[in-house]
C-alpha positions in Angstrom: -10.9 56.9 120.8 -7.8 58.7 120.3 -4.6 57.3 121.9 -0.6 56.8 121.7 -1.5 54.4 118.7 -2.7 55.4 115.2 -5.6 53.1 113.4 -3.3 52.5 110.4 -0.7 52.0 112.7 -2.7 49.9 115.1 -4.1 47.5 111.6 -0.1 46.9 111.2 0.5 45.6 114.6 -2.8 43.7 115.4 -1.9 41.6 111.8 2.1 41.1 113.2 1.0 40.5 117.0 0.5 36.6 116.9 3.7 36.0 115.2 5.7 39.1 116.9 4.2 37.9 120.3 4.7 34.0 119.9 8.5 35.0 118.9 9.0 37.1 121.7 6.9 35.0 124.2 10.0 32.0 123.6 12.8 34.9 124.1 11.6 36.9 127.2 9.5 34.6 129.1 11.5 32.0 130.6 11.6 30.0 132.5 8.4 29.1 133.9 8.4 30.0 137.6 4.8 28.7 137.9 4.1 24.8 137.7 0.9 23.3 137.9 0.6 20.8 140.7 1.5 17.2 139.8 1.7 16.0 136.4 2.5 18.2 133.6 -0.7 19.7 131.9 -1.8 18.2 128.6 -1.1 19.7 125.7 -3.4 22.5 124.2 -4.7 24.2 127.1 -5.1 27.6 125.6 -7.4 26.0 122.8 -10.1 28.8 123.2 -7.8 31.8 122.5 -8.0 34.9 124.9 -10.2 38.1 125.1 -10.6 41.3 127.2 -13.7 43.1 127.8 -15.7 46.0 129.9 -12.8 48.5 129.3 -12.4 51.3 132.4 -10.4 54.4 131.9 -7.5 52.4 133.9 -8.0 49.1 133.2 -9.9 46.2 131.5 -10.8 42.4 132.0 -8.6 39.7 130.4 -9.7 36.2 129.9 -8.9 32.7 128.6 -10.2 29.1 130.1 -7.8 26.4 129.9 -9.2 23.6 127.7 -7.1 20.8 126.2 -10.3 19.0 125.2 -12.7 21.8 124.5 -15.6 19.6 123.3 -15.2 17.2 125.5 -15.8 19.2 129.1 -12.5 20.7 128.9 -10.0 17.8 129.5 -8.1 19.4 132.9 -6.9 18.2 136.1 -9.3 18.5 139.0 -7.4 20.9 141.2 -6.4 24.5 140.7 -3.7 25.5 138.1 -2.0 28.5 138.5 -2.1 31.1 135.1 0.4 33.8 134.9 -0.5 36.7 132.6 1.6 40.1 131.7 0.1 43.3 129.9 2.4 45.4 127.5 2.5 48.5 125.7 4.2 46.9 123.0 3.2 43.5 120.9 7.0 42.3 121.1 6.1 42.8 125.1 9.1 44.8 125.5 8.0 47.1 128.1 5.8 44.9 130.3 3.4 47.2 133.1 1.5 44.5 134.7 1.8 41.0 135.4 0.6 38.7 138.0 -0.1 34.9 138.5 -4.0 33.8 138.7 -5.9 30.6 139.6 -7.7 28.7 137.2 -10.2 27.1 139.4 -12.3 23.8 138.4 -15.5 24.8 139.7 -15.3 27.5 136.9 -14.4 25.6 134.5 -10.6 26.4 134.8 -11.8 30.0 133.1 -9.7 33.1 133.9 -10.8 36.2 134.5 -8.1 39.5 135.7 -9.4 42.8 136.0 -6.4 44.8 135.2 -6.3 47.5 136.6 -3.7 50.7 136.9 -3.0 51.0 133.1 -3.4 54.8 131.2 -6.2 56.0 129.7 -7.3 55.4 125.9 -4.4 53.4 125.5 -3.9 50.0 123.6 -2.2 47.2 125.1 -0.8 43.3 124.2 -1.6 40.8 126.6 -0.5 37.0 127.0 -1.1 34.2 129.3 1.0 31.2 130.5 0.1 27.7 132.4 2.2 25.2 132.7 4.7 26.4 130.5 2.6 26.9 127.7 2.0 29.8 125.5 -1.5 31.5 124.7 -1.7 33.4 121.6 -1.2 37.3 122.6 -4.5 39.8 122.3 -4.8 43.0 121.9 -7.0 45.4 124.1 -7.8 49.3 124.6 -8.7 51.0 127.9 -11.5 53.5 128.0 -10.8 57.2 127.6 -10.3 59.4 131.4 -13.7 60.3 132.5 -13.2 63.9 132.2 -12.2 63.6 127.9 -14.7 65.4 126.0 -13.2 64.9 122.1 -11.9 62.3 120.4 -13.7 59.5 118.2 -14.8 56.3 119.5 -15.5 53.3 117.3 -18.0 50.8 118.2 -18.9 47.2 116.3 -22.5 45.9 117.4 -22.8 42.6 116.8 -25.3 39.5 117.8 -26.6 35.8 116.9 -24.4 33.7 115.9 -25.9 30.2 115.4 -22.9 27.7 114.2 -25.6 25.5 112.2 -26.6 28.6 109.9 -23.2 29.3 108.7 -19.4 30.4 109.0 -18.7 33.8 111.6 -17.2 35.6 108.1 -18.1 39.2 109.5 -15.9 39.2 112.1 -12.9 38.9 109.7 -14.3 42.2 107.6 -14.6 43.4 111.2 -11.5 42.9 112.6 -10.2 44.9 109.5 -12.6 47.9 110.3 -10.3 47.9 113.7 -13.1 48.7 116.3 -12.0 50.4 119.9 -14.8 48.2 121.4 -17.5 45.4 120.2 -20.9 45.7 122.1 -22.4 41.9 121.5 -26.0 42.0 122.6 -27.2 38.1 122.4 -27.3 34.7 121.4 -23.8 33.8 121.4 -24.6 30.6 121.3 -27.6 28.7 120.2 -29.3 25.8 122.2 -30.8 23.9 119.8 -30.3 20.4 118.8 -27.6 19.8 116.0 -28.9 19.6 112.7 -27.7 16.8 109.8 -29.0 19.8 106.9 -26.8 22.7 108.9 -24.0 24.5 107.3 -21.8 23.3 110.2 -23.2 20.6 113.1 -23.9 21.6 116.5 -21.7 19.5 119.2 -23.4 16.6 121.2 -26.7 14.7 120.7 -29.2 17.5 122.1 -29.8 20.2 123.9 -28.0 21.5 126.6 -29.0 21.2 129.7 -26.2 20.9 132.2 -23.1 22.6 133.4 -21.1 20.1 131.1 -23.2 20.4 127.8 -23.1 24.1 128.1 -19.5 24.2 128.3 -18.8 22.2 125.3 -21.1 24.1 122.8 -19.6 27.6 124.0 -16.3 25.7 123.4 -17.2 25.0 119.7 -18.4 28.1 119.1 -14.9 29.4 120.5 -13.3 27.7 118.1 -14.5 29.7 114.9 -11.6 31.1 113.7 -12.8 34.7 112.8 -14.2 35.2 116.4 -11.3 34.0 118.3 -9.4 36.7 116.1 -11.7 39.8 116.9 -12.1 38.6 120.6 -8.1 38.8 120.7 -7.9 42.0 119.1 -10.6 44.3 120.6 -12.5 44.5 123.9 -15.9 43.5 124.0 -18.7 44.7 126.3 -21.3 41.2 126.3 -24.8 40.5 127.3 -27.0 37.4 126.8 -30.8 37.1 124.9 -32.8 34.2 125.0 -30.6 31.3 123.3 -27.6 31.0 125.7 -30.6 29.4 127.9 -33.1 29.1 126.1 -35.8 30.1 123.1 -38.1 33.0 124.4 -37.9 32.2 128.4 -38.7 34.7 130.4 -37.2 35.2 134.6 -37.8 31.6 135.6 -40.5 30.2 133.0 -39.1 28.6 129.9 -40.7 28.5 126.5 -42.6 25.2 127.4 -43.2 25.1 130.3 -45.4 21.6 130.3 -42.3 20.3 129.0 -39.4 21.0 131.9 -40.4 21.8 135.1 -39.6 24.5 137.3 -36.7 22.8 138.9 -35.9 21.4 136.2 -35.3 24.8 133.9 -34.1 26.8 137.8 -30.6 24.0 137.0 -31.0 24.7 133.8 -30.3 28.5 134.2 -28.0 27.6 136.6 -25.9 25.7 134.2 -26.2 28.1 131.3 -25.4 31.7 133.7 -22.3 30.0 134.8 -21.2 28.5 131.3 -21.9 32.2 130.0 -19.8 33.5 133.3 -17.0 31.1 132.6 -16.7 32.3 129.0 -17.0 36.0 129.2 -14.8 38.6 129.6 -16.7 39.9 132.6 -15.9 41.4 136.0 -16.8 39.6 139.3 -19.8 40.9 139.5 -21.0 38.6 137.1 -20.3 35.6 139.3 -23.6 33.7 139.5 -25.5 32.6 142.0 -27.5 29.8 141.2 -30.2 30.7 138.7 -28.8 34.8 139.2 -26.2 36.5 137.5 -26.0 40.3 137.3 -25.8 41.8 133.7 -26.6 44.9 133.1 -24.0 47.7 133.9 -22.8 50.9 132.7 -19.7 51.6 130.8 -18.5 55.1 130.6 -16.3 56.3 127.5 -15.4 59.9 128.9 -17.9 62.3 128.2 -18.6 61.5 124.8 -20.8 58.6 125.6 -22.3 56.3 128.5 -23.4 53.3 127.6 -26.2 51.0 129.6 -26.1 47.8 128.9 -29.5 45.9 129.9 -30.5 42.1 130.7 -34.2 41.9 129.1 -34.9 38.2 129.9 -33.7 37.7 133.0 -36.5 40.1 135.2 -39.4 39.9 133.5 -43.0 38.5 133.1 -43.8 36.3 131.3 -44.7 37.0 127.7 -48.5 38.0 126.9 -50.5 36.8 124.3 -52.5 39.0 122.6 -53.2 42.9 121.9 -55.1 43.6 125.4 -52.2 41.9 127.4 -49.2 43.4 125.7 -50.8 47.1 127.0 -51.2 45.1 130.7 -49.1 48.2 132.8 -48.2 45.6 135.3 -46.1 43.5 132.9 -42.2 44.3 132.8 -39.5 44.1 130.5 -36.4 44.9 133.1 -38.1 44.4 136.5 -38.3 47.4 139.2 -34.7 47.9 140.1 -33.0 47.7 136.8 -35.5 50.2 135.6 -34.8 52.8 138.2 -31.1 52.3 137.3 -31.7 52.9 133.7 -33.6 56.2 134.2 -31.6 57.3 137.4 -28.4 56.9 134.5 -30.0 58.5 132.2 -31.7 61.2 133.9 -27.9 62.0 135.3 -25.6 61.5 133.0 -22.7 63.9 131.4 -22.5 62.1 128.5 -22.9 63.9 125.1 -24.5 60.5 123.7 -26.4 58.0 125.2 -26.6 54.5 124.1 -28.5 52.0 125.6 -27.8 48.0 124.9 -30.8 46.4 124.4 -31.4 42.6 123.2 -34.9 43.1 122.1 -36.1 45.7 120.1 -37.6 48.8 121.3 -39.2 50.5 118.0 -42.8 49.3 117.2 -43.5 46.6 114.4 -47.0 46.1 113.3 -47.1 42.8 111.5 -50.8 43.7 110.2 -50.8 45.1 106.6 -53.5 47.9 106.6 -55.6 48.4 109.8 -55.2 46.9 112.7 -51.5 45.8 115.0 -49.9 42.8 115.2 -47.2 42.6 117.2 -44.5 40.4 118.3 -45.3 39.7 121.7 -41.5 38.9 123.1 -40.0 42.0 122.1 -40.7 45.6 123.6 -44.4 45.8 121.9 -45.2 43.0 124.0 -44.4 44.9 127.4 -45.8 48.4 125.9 -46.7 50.3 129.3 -43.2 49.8 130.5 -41.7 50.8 127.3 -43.7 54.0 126.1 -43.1 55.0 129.5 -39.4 54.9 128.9 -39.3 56.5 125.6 -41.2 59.6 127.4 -38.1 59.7 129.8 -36.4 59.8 126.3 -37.7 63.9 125.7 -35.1 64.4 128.4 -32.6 62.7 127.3 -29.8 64.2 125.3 -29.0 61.7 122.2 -30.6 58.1 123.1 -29.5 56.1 121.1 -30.3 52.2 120.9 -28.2 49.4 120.2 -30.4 45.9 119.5 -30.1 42.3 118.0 -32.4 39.7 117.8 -34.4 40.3 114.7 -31.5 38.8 112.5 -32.6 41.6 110.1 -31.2 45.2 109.6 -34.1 47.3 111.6 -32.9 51.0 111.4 -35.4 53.2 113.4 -36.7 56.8 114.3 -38.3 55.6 118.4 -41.7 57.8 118.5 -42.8 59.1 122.0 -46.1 57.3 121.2 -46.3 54.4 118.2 -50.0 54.8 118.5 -49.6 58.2 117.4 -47.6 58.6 113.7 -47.5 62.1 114.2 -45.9 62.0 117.6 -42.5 63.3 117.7 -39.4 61.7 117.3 -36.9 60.8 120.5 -34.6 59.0 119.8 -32.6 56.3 117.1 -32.5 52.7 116.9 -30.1 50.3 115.6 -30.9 46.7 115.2 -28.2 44.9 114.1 -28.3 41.9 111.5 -27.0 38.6 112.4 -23.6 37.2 112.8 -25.1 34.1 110.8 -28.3 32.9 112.1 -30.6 32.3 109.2 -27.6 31.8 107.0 -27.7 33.8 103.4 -31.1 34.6 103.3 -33.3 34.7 100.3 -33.9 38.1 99.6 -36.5 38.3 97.2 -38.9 36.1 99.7 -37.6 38.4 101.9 -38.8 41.7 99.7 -42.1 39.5 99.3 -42.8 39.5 102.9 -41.5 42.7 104.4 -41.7 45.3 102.2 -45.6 45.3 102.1 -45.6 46.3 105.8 -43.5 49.6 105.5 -46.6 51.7 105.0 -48.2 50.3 108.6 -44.3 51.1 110.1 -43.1 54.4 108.6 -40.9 55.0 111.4 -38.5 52.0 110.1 -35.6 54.0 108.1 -33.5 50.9 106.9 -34.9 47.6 106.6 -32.3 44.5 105.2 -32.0 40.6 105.5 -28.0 40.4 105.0 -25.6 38.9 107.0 -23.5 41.2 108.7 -23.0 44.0 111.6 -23.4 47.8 112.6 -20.3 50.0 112.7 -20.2 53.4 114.5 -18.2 56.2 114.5 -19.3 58.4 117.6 -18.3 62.3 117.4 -19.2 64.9 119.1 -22.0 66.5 116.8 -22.6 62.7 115.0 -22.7 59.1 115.2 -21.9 58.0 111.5 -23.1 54.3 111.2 -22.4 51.9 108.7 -24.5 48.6 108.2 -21.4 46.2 107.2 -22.6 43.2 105.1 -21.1 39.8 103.6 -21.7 38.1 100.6 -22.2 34.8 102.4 -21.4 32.7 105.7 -22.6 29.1 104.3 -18.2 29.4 103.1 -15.6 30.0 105.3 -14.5 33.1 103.4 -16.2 36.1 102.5 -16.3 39.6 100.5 -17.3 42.3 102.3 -19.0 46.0 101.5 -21.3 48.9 102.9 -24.5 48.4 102.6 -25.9 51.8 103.9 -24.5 54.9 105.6 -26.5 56.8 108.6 -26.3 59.6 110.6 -27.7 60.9 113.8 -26.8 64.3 114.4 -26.1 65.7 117.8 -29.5 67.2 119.2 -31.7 66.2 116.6 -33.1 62.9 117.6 -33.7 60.3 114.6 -31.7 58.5 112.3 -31.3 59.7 108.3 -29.5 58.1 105.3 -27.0 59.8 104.0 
């Protein structure tokens, strides 16, 4: 996006705004005119840093959730606390352009969320919060461009599972210095499974989560990684959930063993987990659950230049099949009836030059069978087949699809075929699935070679296909999307060197992804 605020200029600020913003927060911000009821609040309470997210033209969510004992169900008084929060064009929060008090409620955790709204177009801003007279640590946001831009250059990150056992969050620091306008996260933010004595770093607690508390406390530890606190305070990030923030592979209302917790049993589980996930997220209101319901998917608009869908995949559909015959069953769904119709109604009718789509699972075939014969995996789109080769017809008239996936913890880079069953059928659109934050940790990549490589042949439709550690960068014009696949060296240390593994292209009206 283009804006008041060069990149170079912006790097400069974002690496003085913590100090420039602390400093200025002791000068221009008192006194306190809000109090929280009673006794003073504990120390700490902004442990789990701040973040914005789902920019709009004139404004943008903030967040933070007060949490003097993060690991420990948060550690606050059980009545409201009032949170006072200013926006500024400026990190020294000279010019302040909105500011208002909010409530930190205990039924939600004592999370925060303020949808700002009234601020300029394609604009950065600073951002701060205040309870009880202490200080958060100031972020940095960026509203969308006006609805009516057609130019410019918008930057996108797209990142996804980060499991704390497997290692350190090191790409977000290589990130944060690639300076992003937003960071599309598409799953498995956390990780539900049982901390491990062998893992890189331990998971909180003695099991899995299953309640409102538990839930809390492991999206509190992973809020404490350094390197993610720091990119979620210095870029907005558009968020949606996969399987792990519940559960491994659950689908709607069934989990993944089902003889093991019973429907009531898993319908407060999913209760538990969409409002833990609500309660961290820099989301709008609309996001509120209710009960075992929470509404995800949404569409973000960045001018004219591109729309971008973001979809829930778990949350509406049927239940996985198990073999060839039922992963071709037209009745099965991947995004239920409604959320489909929105998905084709948007992208039947949208003025956007490019069209991304958000999508946790991945869409592009992959035929696990060396030589003749398919095998496929049955929880990602080949497993719900009817549903998705009828989308990727809708694709023909489409201008510039473009799909943005996680998941695999593998670099999968894409040309999507009108028909997978046909290799000469023509090509519709890109797809992008991104590597892992850290989830299997620094991979071995010759066993990795050993095991991949001999299935290219039976997939000839995969451009780019890696094992690193890392995340996708974009750089969205009008005639191209320029993508970079951004890789570390490790994430078992808490520091890392970064570097490019590949460069892409997709090139206005010509759908596919190349190397360049």
């Amino acid at each position: 996006m283009t804006g008041a605020v060069s990149p170079d200029r912006r790097r400069v600020l974002t690496a003085g705004a913590a100090v420039l913003g602390a400093a200025a927060s002791t000068q221009l911000w008192l006194p306190a005119t809000a109090r929280a009821a009673g006794k003073p609040l504990p120390d700490g309470v902004f442990s789990l840093g701040v973040a914005s997210g789902d920019p709009l033209p004139d404004g943008v969510v903030l967040w933070t959730r007060l949490a003097p004992d993060p690991l420990n169900g948060g550690g606050m008084p059980g009545h409201p606390v009032p949170v006072e929060w200013q926006v500024a064009t400026d990190a020294r929060f000279a010019k302040v352009v909105r500011r208002g008090t909010a409530l930190a409620r205990p039924a939600y955790g004592h999370s925060v969320h303020v949808d700002v709204r009234g601020l300029r177009p394609d604009t950065a801003y600073w951002f701060r919060f205040r309870a009880g007279g202490q200080l958060s640590r100031v972020g940095r946001t960026r509203t969308a461009p006006a609805r009516d831009s057609s130019g410019g250059r918008l930057r996108v990150a797209l990142a996804s599972c980060q499991n704390w056992q497997h290692g350190y969050f090191t790409p977000y620091a290589d990130m944060l210095e690639q300076d992003p306008d937003v960071v599309v996260f598409v799953g498995d933010y956390i990780y539900e499974s049982t901390p491990s004595a062998t893992g890189v770093r331990r998971h909180e607690g003695t099991g899995e989560p299953y309640g409102l508390t538990q839930y809390r406390n492991r999206y509190a530890q992973y809020r404490s990684d350094p390197d993610l606190a720091a990119m979620h305070a210095n870029a907005p990030f558009v968020v949606t959930f996969d399987d792990h923030e519940v559960d491994n592979d659950f689908a709607g209302e069934i989990p993944q063993d089902p003889a093991k917790q019973a429907h009531d049993a898993f319908v407060a589980r999913l209760t538990a987990a969409y409002q833990a996930y609500y309660e961290h997220m820099p989301v709008r209101a609309t996001a509120v659950p209710t009960g075992p319901h929470i509404r995800m998917y949404r569409r973000l608009e960045f001018g004219r230049l591109a729309r971008l869908n973001v979809l829930d995949t778990r949350q509406y559909r049927s239940d996985q099949a198990t073999s060839q015959e039922g992963a071709q069953d037209p009745s099965l769904t991947m995004l239920g009836a409604a959320q489909k119709r929105w998905l084709v109604d948007g992208l039947r009718h949208s003025p956007a030059r490019w069209n991304l789509i958000a999508s946790q699972i991945m869409m592009a075939e992959t035929d696990l069978q060396v030589g003749p014969g398919k095998l496929w995996f049955y929880d990602a789109w080949d497993g719900y087949q009817a549903e998705r080769n009828a989308l990727l017809q809708e694709f023909r008239r489409v201008r510039n699809p473009v799909v943005l996936t996680g998941d695999r913890h593998l670099t999968m880079v894409s040309d999507l075929k009108a028909d997978f069953a046909d290799p000469g059928s023509a090509v519709v659109g890109a797809e992008f699935v991104g590597t892992s934050i850290s989830s299997n940790g620094d991979q071995d990549q010759a066993a990795f070679r050993a095991q991949w490589d001999p299935r290219r042949a039976d997939n000839p439709h995969w451009k780019l296909l890696d094992a690193h550690r890392g995340y996708h960068l974009f750089d969205i014009r009008r005639d191209r999307v320029d993508a970079r696949v951004r890789v570390v060296d490790t994430v078992v240390r808490p520091q890392a060197t970064a570097r490019t593994l590949a460069a892409l292209r997709v090139e206005e009206g010509r759908p596919g992804v190349h190397l360049v």
